[in-house]
C-alpha positions in Angstrom: -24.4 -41.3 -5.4 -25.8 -44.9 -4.5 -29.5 -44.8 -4.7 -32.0 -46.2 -2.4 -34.2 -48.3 -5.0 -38.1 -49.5 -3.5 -40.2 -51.9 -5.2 -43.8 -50.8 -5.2 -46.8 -52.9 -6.7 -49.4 -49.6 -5.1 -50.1 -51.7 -2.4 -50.5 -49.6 1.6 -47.5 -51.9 2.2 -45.2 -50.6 -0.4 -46.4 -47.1 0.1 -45.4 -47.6 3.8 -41.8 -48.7 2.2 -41.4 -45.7 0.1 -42.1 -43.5 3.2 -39.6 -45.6 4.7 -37.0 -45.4 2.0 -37.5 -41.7 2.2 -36.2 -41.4 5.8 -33.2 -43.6 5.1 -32.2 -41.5 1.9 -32.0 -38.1 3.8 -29.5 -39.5 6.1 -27.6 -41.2 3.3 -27.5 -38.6 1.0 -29.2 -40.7 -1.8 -31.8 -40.6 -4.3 -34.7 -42.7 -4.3 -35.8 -44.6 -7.5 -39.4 -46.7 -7.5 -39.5 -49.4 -9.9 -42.8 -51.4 -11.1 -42.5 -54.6 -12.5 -45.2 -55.8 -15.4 -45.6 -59.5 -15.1 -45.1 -61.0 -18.3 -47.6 -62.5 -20.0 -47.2 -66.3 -21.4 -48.1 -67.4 -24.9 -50.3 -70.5 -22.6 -51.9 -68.2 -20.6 -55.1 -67.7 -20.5 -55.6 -64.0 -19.1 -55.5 -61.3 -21.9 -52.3 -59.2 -22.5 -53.5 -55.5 -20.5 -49.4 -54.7 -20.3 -50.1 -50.8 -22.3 -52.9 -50.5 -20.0 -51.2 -51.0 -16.9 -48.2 -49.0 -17.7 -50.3 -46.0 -18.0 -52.3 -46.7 -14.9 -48.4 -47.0 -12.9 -47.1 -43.9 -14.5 -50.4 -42.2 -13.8 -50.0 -43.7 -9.9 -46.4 -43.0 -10.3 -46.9 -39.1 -11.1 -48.9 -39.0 -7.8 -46.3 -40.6 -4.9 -43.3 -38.3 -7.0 -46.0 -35.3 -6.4 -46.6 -36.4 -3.0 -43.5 -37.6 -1.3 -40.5 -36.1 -3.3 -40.8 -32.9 -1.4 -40.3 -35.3 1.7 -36.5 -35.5 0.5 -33.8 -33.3 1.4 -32.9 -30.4 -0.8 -30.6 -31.8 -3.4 -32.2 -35.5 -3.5 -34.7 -36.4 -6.3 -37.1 -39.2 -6.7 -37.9 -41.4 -9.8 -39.2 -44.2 -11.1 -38.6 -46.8 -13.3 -41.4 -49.2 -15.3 -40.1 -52.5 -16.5 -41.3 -55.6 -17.4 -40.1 -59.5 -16.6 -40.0 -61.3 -13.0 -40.0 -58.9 -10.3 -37.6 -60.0 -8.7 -34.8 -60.3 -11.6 -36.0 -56.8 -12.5 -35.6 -55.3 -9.0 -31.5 -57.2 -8.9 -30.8 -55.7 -12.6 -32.2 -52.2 -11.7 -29.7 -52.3 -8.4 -26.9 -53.6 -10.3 -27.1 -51.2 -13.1 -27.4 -48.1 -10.9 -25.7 -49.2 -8.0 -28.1 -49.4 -5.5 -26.7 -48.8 -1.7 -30.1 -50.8 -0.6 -32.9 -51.7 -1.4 -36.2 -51.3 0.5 -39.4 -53.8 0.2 -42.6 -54.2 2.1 -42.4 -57.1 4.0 -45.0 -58.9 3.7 -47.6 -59.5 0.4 -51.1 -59.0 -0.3 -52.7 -62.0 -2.2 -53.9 -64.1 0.3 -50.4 -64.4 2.3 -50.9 -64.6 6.0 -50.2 -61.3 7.7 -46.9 -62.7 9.4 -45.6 -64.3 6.5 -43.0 -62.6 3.7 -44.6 -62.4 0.9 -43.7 -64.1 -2.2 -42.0 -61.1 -4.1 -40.3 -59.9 -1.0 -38.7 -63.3 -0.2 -37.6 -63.5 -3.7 -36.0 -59.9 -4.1 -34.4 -60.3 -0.5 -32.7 -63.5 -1.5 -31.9 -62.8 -5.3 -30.5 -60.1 -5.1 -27.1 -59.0 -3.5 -27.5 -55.5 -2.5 -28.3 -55.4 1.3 -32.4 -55.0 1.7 -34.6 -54.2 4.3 -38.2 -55.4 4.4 -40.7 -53.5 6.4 -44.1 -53.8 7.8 -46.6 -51.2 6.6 -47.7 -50.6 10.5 -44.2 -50.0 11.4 -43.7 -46.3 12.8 -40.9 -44.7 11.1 -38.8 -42.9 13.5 -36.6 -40.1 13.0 -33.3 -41.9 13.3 -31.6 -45.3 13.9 -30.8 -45.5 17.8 -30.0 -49.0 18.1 -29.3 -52.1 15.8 -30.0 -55.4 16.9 -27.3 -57.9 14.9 -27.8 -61.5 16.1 -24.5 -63.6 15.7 -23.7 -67.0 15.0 -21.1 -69.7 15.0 -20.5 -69.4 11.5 -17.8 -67.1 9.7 -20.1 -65.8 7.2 -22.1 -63.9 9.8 -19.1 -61.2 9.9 -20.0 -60.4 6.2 -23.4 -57.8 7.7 -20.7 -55.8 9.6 -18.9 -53.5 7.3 -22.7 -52.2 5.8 -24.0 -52.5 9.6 -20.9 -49.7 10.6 -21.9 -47.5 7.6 -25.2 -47.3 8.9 -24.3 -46.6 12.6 -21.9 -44.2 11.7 -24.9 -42.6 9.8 -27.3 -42.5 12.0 -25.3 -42.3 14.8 -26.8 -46.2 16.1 -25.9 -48.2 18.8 -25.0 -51.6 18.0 -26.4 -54.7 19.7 -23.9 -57.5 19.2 -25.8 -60.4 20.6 -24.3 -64.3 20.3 -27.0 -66.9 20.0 -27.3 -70.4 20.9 -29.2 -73.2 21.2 -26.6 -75.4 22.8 -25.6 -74.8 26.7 -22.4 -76.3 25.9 -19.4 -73.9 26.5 -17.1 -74.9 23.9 -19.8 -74.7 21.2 -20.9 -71.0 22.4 -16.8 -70.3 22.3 -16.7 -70.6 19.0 -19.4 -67.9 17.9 -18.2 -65.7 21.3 -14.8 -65.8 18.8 -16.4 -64.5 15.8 -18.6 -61.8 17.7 -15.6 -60.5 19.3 -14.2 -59.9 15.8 -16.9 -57.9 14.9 -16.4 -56.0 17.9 -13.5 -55.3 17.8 -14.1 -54.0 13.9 -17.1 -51.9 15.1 -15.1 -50.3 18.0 -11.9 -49.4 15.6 -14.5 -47.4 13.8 -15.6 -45.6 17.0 -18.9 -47.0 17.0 -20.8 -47.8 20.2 -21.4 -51.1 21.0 -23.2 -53.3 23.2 -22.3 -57.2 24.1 -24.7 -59.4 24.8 -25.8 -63.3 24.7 -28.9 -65.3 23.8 -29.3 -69.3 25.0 -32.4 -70.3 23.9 -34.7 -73.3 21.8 -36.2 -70.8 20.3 -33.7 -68.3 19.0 -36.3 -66.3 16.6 -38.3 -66.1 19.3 -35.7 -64.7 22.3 -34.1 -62.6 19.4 -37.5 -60.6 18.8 -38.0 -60.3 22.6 -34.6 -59.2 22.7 -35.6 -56.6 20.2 -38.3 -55.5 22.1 -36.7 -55.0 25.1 -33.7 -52.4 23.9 -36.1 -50.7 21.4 -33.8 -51.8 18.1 -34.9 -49.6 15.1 -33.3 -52.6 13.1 -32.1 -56.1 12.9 -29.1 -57.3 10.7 -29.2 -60.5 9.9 -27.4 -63.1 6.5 -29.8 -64.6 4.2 -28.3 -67.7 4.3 -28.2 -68.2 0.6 -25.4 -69.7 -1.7 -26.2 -68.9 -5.2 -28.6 -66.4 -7.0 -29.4 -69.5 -8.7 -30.7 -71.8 -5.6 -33.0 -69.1 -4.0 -32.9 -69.8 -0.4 -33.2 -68.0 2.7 -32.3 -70.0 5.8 -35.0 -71.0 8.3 -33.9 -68.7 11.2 -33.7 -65.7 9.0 -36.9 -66.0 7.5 -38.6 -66.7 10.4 -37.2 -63.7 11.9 -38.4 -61.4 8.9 -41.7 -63.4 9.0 -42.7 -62.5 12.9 -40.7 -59.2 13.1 -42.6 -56.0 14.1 -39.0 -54.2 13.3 -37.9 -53.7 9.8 -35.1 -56.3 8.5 -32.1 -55.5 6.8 -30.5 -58.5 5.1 -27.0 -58.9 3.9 -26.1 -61.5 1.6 -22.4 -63.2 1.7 -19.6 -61.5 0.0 -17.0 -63.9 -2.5 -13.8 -62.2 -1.3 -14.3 -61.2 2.1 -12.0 -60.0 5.0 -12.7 -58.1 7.7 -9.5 -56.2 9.1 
């Protein structure tokens, strides 16, 4: 059983993301494990070592959310936690590596002075280091009982097909409509053939595994923009989109796709590129 693994630093945000987490468990039949991450301390810094003293203050805040929200889980689903100590984001990748974390789910946006549409630094950091899919999630975000639809903006580039095998799982979970919508920023035809190409691929993928599916096209200067208003205007519950990124070493998440997580009311799932992919 894959767990669902949530990073939580206490704050209303990451609360919000355990609730969160909590919904998209009971459909997937998985636990939930928290993790807190200690910062670690430098020999050069100046602030005094308090690591003992924190660890008890998170188990003690830990004790409370398991007393609160693990009766929240369907019968047969446990929640735990896990206290470790490092970068957050490295500890957040190891813990989903080593217990093979189906997703991982972090507030979207952080609380030390970031602006309120703006991913904070931890969460831009886990959603880009790591390679298990993630969604981000705004703590005023109103947690529905299911998935209805999935927005899944596609581009002209092959990598975009990689969201589309996790994207199915999750329909077929949650019983979702799928939204696949081309984008572009050129008017020119044999440009927008090219990623009309790939999003037929996916549909046709997403249709052998009798899911619904919707087709649809954006032209617009300001994709992020049109694709949130998009959003809006079907209701998604979700929007799949690729971080962009190469290497776990170069942490980057391209402009579009952090723009989108940085304005979006709707939660985020991102999907980071598979090495050997194929998509039959």
């Amino acid at each position: 059983m894959q767990p669902v693994l949530v990073a939580v630093d206490f704050s209303n945000t990451s609360i919000h993301a355990v609730e969160y987490a909590i919904a998209m468990a009971n459909k997937m039949r998985s636990d939930v494990l928290l993790i807190w991450v200690d910062k670690v301390i430098t020999q050069e810094s100046v602030y005094p070592d308090t690591s003992n003293e924190n660890r008890n203050e998170a188990k003690k805040r830990f004790d409370e959310l398991l007393s609160q929200f693990s009766q929240k889980l369907d019968k047969g689903l446990t929640m735990d936690y896990k206290l470790k100590k490092g970068r957050i984001y490295r500890e957040v990748d190891n813990l989903a590596r080593q217990t093979e974390a189906g997703l991982i789910v972090t507030g979207a946006h952080g609380i030390s002075g970031y602006e309120e549409y703006w991913i904070g630094s931890n969460a831009y950091k886990i959603v880009t280091y790591t390679t298990c899919p993630v969604i981000t999630v705004r703590h005023d975000f109103l947690i529905p009982e299911t998935i209805e639809r999935i927005l899944v903006p596609m581009d002209g580039s092959i990598e975009t097909l990689h969201k589309i095998p996790f994207i199915v799982t999750l329909a077929k979970l949650f019983d979702s409509e799928v939204h696949i919508v081309t984008t572009h920023n050129s008017h020119l035809k044999s440009i927008q053939r090219i990623t009309e190409k790939i999003a037929q691929t996916s549909i046709d993928y997403i249709l052998k595994h009798k899911v619904r599916v919707v087709e649809d096209s954006i032209v617009s200067n300001d994709l992020t923009k049109a694709v949130l208003a998009y959003a809006t205007n079907v209701s998604a519950d979700l929007i799949a989109i690729m971080t962009e990124q190469e290497t776990p070493v170069n942490i980057h998440l391209g402009a579009q796709a952090q723009q989108l997580i940085n304005q979006s009311p709707i939660p985020v799932l991102s999907i980071h590129p598979i090495e050997k992919f194929t998509l039959i």
